[in-house]
SERO-4910 file (N, C-alpha, C, O; in steps of 0.05 Angstrom, whole numbers):
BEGIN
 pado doro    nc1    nc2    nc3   cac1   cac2   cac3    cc1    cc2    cc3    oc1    oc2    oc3
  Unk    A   4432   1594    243   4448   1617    235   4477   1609    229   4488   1596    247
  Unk    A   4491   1616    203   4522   1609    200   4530   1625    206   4519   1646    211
  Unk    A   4561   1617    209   4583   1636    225   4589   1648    203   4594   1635    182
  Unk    A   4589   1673    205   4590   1692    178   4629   1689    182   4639   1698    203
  Unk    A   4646   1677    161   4675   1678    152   4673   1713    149   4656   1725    135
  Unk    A   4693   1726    165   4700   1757    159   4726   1754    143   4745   1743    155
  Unk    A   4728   1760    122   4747   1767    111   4769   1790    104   4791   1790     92
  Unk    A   4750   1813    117   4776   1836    123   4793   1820    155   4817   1825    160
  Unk    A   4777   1804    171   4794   1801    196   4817   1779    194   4839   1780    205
  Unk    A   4808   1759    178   4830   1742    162   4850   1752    143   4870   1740    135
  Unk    A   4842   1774    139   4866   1793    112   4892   1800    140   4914   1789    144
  Unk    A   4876   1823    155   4897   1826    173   4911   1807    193   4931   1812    205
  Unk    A   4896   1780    196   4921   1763    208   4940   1755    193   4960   1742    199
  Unk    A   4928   1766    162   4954   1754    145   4972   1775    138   4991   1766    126
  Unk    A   4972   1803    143   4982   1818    143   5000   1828    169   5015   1847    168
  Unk    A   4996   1813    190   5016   1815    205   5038   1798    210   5061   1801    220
  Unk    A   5017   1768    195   5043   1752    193   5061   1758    175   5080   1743    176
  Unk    A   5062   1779    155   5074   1780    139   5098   1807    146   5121   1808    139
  Unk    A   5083   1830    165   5104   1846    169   5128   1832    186   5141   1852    190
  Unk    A   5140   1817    195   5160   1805    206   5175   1800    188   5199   1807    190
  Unk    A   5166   1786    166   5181   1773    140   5185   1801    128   5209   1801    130
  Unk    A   5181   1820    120   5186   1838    108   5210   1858    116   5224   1872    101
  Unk    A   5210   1854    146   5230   1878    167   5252   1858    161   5275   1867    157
  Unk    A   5247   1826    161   5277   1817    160   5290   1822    125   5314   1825    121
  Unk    A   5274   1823    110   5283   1823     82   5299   1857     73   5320   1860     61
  Unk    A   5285   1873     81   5305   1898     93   5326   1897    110   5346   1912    108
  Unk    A   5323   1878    127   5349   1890    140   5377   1874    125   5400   1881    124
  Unk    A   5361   1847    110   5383   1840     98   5385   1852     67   5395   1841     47
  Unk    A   5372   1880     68   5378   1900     44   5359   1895     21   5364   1908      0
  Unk    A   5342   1881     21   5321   1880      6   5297   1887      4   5279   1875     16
  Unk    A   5290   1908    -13   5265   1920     -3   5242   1901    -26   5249   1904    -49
  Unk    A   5221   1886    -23   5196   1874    -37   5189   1889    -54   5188   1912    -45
  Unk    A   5184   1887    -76   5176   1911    -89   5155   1899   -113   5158   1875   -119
  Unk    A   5134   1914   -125   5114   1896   -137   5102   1922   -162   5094   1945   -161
  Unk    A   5106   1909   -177   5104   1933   -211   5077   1917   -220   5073   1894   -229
  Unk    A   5058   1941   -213   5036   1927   -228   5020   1945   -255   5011   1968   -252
  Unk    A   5018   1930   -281   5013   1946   -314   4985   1945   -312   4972   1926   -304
  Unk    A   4976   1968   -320   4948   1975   -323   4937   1989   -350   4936   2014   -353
  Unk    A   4930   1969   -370   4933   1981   -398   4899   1987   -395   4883   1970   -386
  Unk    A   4891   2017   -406   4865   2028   -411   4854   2031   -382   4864   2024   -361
  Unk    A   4829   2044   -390   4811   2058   -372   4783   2050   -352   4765   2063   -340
  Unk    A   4791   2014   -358   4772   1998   -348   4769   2006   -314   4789   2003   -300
  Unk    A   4735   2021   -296   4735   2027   -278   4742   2017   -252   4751   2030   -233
  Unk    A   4733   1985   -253   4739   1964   -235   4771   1964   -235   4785   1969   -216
  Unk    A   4777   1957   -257   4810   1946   -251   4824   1973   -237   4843   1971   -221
  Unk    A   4814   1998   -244   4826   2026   -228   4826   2025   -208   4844   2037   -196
  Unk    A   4802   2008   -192   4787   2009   -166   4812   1990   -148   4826   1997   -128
  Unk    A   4812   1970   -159   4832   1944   -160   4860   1955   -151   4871   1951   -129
  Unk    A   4870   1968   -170   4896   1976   -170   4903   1997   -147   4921   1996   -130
  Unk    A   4881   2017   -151   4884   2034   -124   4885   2018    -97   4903   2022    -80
  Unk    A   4861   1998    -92   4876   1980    -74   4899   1966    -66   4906   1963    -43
  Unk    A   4910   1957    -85   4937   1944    -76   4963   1963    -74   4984   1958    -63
  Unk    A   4955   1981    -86   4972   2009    -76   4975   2014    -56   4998   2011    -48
  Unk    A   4954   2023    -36   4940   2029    -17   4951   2000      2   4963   2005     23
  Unk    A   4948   1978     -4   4962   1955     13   4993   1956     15   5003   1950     36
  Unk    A   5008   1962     -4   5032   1953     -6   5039   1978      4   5062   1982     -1
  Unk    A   5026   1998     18   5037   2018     29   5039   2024     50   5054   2042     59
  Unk    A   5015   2004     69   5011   2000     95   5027   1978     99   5031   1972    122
  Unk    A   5037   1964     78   5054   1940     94   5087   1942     86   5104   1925     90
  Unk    A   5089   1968     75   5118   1976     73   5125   1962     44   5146   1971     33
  Unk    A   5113   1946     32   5126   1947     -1   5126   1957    -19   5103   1957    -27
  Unk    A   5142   1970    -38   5146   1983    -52   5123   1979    -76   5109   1958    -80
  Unk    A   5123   2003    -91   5104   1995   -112   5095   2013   -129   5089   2037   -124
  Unk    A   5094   1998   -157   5096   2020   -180   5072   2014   -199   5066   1991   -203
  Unk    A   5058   2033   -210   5033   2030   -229   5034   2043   -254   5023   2065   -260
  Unk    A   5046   2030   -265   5053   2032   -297   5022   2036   -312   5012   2016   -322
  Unk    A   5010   2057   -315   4997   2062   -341   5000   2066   -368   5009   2087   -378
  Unk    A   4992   2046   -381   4988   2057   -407   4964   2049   -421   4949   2030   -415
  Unk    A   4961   2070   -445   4945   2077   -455   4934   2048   -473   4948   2030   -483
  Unk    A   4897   2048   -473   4889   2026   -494   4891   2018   -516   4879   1998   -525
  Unk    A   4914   2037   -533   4909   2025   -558   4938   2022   -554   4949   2033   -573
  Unk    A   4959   2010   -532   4980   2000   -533   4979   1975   -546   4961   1958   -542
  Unk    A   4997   1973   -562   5000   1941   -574   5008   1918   -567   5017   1921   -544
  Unk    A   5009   1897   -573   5017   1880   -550   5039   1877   -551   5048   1867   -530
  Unk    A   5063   1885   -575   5086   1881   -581   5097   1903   -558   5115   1895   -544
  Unk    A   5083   1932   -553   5093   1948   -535   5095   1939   -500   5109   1945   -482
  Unk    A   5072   1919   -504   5066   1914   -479   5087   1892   -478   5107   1905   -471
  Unk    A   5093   1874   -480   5110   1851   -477   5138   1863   -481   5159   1854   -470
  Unk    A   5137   1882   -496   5175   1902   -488   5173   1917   -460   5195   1926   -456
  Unk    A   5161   1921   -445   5161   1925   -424   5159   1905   -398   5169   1907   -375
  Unk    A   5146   1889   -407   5147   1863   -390   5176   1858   -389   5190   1855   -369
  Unk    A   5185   1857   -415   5218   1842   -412   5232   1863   -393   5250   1859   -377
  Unk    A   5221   1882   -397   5245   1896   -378   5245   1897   -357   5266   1900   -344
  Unk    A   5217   1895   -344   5213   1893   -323   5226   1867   -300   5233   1866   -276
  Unk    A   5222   1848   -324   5237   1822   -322   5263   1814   -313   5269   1793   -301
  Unk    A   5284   1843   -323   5309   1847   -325   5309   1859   -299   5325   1850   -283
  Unk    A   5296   1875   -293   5305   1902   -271   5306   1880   -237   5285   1873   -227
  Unk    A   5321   1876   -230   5321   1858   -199   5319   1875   -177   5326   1865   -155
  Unk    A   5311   1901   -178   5294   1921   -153   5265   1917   -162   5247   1931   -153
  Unk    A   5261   1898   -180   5226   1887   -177   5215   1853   -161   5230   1837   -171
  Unk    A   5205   1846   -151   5202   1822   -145   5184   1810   -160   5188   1790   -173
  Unk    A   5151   1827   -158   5131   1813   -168   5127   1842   -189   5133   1866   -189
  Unk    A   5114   1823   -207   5091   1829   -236   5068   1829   -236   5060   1807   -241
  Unk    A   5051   1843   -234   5020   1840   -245   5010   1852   -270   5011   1876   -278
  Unk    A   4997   1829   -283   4986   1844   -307   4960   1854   -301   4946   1834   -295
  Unk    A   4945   1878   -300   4908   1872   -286   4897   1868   -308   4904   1876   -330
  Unk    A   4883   1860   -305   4863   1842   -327   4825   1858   -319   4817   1869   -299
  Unk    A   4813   1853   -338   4818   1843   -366   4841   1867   -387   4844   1892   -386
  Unk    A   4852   1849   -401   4867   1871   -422   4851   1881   -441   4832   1865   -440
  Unk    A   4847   1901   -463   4839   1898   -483   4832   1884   -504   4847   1865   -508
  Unk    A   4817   1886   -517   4807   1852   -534   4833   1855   -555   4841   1831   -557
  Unk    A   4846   1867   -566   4870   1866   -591   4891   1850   -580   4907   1840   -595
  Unk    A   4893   1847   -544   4910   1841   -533   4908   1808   -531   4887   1797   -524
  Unk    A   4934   1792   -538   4919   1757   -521   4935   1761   -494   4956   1769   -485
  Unk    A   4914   1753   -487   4924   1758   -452   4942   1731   -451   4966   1738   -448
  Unk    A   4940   1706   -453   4954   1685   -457   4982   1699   -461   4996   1709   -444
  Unk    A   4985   1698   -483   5018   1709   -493   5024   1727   -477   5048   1725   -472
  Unk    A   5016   1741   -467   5024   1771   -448   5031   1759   -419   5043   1773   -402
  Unk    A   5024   1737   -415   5015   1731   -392   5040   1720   -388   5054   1732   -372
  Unk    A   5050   1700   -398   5062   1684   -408   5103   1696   -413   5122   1680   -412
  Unk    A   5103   1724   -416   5125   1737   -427   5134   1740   -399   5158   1741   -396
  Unk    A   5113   1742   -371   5117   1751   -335   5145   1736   -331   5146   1712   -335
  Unk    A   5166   1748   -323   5184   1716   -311   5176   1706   -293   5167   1721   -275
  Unk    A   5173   1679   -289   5155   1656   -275   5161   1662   -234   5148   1661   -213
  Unk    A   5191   1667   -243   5194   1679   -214   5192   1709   -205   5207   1718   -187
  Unk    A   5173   1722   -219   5163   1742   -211   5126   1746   -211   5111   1765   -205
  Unk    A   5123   1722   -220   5091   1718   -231   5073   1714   -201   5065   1694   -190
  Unk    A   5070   1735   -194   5052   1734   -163   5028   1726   -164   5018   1715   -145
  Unk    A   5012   1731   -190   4987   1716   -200   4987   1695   -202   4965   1683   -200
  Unk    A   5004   1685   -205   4998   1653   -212   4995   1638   -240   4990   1614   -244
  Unk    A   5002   1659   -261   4988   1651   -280   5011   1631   -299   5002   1611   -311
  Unk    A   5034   1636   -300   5054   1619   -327   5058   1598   -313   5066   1591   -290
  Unk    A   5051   1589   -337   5056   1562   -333   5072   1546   -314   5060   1530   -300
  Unk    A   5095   1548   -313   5112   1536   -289   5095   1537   -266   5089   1516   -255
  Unk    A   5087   1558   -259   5079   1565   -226   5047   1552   -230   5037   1544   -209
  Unk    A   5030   1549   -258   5002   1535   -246   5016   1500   -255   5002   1480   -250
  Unk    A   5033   1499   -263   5042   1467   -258   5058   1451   -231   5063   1427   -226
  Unk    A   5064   1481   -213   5082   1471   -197   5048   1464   -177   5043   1443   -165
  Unk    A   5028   1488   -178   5006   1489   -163   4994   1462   -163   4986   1453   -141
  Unk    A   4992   1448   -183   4987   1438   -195   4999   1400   -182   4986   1380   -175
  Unk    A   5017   1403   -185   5039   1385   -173   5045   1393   -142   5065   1383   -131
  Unk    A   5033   1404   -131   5030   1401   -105   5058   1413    -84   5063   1409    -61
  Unk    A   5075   1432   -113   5104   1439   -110   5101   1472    -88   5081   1487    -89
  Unk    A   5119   1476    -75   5114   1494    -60   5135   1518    -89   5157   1518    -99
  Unk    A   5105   1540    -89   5114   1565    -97   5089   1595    -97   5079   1607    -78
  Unk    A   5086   1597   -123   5067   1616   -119   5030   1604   -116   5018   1590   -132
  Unk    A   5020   1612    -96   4987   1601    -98   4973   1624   -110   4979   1647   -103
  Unk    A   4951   1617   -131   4935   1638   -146   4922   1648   -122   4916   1633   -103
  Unk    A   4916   1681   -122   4912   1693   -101   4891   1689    -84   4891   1685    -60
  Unk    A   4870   1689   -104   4840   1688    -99   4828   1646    -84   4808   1636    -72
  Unk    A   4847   1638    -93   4838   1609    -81   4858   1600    -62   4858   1579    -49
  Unk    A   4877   1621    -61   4892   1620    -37   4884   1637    -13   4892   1635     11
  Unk    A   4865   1654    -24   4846   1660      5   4827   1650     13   4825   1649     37
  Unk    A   4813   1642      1   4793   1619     -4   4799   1597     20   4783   1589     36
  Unk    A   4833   1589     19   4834   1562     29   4853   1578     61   4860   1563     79
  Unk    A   4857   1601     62   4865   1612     81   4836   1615    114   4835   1609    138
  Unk    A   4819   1627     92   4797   1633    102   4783   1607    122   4778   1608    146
  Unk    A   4778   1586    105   4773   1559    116   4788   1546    138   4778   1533    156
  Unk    A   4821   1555    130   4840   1544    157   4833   1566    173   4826   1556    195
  Unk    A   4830   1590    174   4832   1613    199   4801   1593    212   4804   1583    234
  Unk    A   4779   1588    202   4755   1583    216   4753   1553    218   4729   1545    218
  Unk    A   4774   1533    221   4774   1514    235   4755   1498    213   4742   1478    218
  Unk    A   4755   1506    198   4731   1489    174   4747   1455    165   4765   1457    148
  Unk    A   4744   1435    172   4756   1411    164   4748   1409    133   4726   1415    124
  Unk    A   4772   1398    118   4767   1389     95   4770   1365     86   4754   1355     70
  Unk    A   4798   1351     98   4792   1326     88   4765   1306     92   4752   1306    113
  Unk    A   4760   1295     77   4745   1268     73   4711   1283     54   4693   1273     40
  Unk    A   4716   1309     64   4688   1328     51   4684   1328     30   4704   1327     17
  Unk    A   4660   1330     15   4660   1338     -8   4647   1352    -14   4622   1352    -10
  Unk    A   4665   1377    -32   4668   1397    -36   4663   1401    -73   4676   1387    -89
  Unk    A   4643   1418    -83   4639   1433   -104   4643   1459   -103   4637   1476    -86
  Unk    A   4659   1460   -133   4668   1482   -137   4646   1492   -168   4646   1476   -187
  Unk    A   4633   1513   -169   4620   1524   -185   4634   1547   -205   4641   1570   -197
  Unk    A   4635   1537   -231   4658   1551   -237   4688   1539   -250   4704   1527   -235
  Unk    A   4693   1544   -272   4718   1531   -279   4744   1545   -291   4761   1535   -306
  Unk    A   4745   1571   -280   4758   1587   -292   4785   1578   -284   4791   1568   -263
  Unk    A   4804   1585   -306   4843   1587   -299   4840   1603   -267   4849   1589   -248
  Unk    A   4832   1625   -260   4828   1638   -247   4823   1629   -214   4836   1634   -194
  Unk    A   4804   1616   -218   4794   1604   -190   4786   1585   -189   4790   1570   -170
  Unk    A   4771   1579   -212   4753   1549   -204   4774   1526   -205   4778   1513   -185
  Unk    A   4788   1520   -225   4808   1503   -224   4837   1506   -205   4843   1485   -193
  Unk    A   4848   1520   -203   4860   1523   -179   4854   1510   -156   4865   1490   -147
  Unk    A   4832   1525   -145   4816   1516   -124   4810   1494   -119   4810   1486    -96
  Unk    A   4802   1479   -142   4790   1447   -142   4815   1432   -136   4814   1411   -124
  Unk    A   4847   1448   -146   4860   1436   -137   4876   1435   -111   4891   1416   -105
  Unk    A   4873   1463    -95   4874   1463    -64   4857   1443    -56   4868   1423    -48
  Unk    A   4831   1444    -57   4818   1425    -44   4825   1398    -39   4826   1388    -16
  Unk    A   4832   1386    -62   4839   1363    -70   4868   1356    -52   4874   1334    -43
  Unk    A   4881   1374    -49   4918   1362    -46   4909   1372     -8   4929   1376      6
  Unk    A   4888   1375      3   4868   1379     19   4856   1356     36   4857   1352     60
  Unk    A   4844   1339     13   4842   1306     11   4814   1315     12   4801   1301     28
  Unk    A   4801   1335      0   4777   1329     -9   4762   1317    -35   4777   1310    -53
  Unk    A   4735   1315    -38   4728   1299    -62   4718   1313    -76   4696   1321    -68
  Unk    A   4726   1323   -100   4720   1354   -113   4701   1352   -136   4715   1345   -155
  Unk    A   4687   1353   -140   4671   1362   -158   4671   1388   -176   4663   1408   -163
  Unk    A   4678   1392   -202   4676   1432   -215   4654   1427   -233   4655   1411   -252
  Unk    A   4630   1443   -228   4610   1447   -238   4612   1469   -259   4630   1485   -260
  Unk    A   4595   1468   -273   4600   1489   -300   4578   1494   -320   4562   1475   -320
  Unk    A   4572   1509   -334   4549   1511   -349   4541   1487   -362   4518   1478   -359
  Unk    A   4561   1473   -378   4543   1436   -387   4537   1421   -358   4528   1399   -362
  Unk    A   4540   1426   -340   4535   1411   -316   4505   1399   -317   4486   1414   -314
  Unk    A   4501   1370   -320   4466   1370   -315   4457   1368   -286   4471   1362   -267
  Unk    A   4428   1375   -288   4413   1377   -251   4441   1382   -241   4457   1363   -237
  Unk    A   4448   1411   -237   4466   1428   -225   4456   1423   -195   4472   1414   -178
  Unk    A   4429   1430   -187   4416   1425   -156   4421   1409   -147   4426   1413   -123
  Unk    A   4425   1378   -159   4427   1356   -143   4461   1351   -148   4477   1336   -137
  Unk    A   4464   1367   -165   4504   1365   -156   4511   1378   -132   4520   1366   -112
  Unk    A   4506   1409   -135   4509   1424   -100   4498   1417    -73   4506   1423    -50
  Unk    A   4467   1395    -84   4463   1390    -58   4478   1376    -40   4475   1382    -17
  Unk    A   4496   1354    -49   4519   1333    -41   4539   1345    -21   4549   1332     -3
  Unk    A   4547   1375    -25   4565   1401    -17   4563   1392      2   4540   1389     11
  Unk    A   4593   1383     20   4595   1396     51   4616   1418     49   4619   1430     70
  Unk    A   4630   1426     29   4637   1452     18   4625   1466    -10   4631   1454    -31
  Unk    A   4609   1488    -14   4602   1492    -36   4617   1520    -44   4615   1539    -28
  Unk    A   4633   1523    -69   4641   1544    -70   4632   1558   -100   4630   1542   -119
  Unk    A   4626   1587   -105   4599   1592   -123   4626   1616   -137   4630   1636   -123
  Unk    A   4639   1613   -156   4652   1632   -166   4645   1632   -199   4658   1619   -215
  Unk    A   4623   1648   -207   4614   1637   -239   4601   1671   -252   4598   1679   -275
  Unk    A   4597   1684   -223   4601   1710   -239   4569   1730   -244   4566   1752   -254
  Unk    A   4551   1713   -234   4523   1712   -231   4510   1726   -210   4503   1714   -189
  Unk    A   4506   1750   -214   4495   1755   -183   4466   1734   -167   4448   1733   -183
  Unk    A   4461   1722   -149   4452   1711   -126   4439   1686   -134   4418   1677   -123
  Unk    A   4453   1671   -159   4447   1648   -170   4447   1626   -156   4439   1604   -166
  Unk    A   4455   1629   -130   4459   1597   -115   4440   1601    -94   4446   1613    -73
  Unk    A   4418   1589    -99   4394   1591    -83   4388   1563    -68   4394   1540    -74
  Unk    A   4373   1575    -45   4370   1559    -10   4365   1529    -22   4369   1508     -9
  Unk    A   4354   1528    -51   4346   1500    -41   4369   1480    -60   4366   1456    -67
  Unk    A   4397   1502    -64   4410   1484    -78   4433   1486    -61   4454   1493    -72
  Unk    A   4434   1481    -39   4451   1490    -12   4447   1464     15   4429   1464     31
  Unk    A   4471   1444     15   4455   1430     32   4460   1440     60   4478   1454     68
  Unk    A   4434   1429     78   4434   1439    112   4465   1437    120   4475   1415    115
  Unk    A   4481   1456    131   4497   1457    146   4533   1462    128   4556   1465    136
  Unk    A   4519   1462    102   4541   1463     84   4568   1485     94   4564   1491    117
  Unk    A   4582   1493     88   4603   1511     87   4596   1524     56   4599   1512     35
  Unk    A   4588   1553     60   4582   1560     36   4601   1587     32   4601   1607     46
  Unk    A   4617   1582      7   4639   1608      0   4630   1621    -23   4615   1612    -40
  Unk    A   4638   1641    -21   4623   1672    -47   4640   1685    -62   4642   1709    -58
  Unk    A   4658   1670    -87   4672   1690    -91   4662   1723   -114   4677   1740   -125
  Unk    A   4635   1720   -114   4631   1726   -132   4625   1758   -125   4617   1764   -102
  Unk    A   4629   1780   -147   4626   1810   -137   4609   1810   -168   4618   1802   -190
  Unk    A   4580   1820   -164   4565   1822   -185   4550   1857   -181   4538   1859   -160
  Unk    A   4549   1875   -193   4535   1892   -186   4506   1894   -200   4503   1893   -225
  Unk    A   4487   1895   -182   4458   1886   -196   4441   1913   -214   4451   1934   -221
  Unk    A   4417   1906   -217   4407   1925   -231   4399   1940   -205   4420   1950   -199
  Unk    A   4387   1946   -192   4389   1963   -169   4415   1976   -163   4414   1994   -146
  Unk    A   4438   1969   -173   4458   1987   -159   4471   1967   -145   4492   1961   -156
  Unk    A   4467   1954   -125   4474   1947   -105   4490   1918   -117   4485   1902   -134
  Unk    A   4509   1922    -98   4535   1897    -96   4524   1872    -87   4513   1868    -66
  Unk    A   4529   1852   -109   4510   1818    -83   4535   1801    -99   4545   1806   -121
  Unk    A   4538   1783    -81   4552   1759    -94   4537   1731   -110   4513   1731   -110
  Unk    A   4549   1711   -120   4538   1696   -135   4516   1677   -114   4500   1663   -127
  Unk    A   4514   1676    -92   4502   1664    -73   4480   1681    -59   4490   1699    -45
  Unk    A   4451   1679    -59   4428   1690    -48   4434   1697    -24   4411   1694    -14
  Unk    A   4451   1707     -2   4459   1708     21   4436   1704     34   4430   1684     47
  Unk    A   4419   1726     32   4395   1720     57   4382   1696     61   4371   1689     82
  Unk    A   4385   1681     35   4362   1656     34   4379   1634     38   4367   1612     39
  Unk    A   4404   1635     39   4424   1613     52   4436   1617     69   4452   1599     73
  Unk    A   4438   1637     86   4452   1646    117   4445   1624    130   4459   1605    137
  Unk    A   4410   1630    136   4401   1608    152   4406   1584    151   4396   1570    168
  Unk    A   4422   1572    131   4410   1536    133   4439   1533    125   4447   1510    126
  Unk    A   4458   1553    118   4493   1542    118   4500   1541    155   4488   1549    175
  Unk    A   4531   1524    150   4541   1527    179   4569   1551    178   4581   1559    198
  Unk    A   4576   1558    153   4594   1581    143   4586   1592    133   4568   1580    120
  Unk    A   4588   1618    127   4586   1636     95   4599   1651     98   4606   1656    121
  Unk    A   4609   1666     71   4626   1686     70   4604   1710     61   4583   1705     49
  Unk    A   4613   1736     67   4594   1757     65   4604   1768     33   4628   1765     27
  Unk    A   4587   1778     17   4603   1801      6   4590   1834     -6   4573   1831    -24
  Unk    A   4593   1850     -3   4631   1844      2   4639   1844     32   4622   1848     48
  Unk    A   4668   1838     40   4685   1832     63   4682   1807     69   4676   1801     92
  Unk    A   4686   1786     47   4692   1764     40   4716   1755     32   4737   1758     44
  Unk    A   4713   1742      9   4740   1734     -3   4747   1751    -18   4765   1746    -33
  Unk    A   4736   1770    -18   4751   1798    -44   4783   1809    -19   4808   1807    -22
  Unk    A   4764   1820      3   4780   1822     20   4807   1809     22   4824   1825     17
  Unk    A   4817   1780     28   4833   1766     12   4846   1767     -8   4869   1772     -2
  Unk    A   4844   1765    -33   4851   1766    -47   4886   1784    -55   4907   1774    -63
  Unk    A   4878   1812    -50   4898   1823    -48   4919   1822    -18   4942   1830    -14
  Unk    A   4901   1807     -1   4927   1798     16   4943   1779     14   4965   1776     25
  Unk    A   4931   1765     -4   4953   1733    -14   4968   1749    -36   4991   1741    -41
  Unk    A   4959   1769    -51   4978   1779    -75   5011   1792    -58   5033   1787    -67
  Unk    A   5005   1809    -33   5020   1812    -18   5048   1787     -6   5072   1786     -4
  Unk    A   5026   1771      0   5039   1752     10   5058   1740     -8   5081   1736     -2
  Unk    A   5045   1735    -37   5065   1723    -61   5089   1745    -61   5111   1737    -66
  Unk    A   5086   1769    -57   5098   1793    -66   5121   1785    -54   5142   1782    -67
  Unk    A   5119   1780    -24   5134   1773      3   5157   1748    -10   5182   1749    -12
  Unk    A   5137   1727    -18   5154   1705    -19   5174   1706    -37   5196   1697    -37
  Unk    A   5159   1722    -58   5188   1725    -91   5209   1737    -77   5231   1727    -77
  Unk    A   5203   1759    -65   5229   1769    -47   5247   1760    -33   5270   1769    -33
  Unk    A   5235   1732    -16   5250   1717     -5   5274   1705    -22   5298   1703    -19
  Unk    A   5253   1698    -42   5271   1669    -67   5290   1681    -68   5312   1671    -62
  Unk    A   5285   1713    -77   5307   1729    -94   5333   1732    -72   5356   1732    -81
  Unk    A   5330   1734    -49   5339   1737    -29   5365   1714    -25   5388   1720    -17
  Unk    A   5355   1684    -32   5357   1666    -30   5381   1661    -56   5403   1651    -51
  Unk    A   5374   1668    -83   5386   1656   -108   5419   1671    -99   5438   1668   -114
***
């Protein structure tokens, strides 16, 4: 039986480490504040947004949800970025994604000022990630690697596959692991005998988007097995990229989902939220 990783219980140890840092940034007159753009009517990203609302309100940071409409342009959208850019009662930026297809998310992405980019995404901040530089960590593989330290999980000398190569997580991630001193492997659709790549896993991490594609016998005994994946099936029902039932038994971790690393996620966005505030605090 693995130790099921809880990830709402790891959110809130990170959420209390974080109200301390917050009471001092008020008292030295700074309130955190986090503007997040939500272009169109996509249901998940609503779902999304109402959450971090809902977070930054239990942890005292401010926060604003800019809607606009889908057939905004991107020229409209990037004049608002700038301003947002300008305004210094904002700390952090989020763009929610996916944008509209007329939209390049690249360029949009890209317009965030780097020191307000809580995602992780321009460039500076995935080169500093990158370079091993202390600033913003992409959210989602920053809980990922939170989760593993809260449960005592060792990484150096392991080796660890990451499934999945997205800007998003898979690469990130490969590179926490790595500055970690693990031996990383990123698997991906040209990947050949994918099975006998994951079986090697004394970390396997399955973020590709597939509902319950990582099955028992491509799981080695005792592995550490992580889930980032939120798939909703034809039945209805919510499963992650990992067969849970048929790999509980034979991992020595797993993460559930949901109340996994989704859970997370928006607590490291918090946390980034925290830190830009500091900087700003700081300049």
């Amino acid at each position: 039986m693995a130790v099921v990783m809880d990830g709402k219980a790891t959110a809130l140890s990170v959420r209390k480490g974080l109200r301390p840092r917050i009471a001092r940034l008020i008292e030295k007159g700074i309130d955190p504040a986090l503007t997040v753009i939500l272009v169109g009517e996509d249901p998940a990203s609503a779902i999304y947004v109402r959450n971090k609302e809902k977070m930054c309100a239990r942890l005292g940071i401010k926060s604003e949800v800019i809607r606009m409409d889908a057939r905004t342009t991107q020229d409209e959208l990037c004049a608002e970025l700038r301003r947002l850019n300008e305004d210094n009662s904002i700390h952090g930026i989020l763009v929610q994604l996916p944008l509209p297809k007329h939209i390049d998310e690249v360029a949009v992405l890209n317009i965030v000022a780097a020191e307000k980019d809580v995602d992780c995404f321009h460039p500076v901040n995935a080169g500093k990630l990158l370079r091993g530089e202390k600033g913003f960590l992409a959210c989602t593989p920053a809980g990922v690697m939170r989760m593993l330290e809260e449960y005592g999980v060792d990484i150096a000398g392991k080796e660890a596959v990451v499934i999945g190569r997205s800007n998003i997580v898979g690469k990130p991630l490969a590179i926490l692991l790595l500055q970690q001193n693990a031996t990383v492997t990123i698997c991906h659709s040209r990947t050949r005998d994918l099975a006998e790549v994951t079986r090697r896993a004394d970390i396997l991490v399955a973020a590709i988007g597939k509902g319950r594609f990582v099955t028992a016998d491509m799981v080695k005994p005792g592995a550490v097995v992580v889930d980032v994946g939120v798939n909703r099936m034809e039945d209805g029902k919510v499963a992650g990229d990992v067969d849970y039932d048929a790999v509980e038994p034979i991992a020595s971790y797993i993460t559930p989902v949901p109340g996994g690393v989704g859970s997370m996620t928006i607590a490291m966005l918090m946390e980034n939220t925290v830190f830009a505030a500091e900087q700003y605090g700081k300049a």
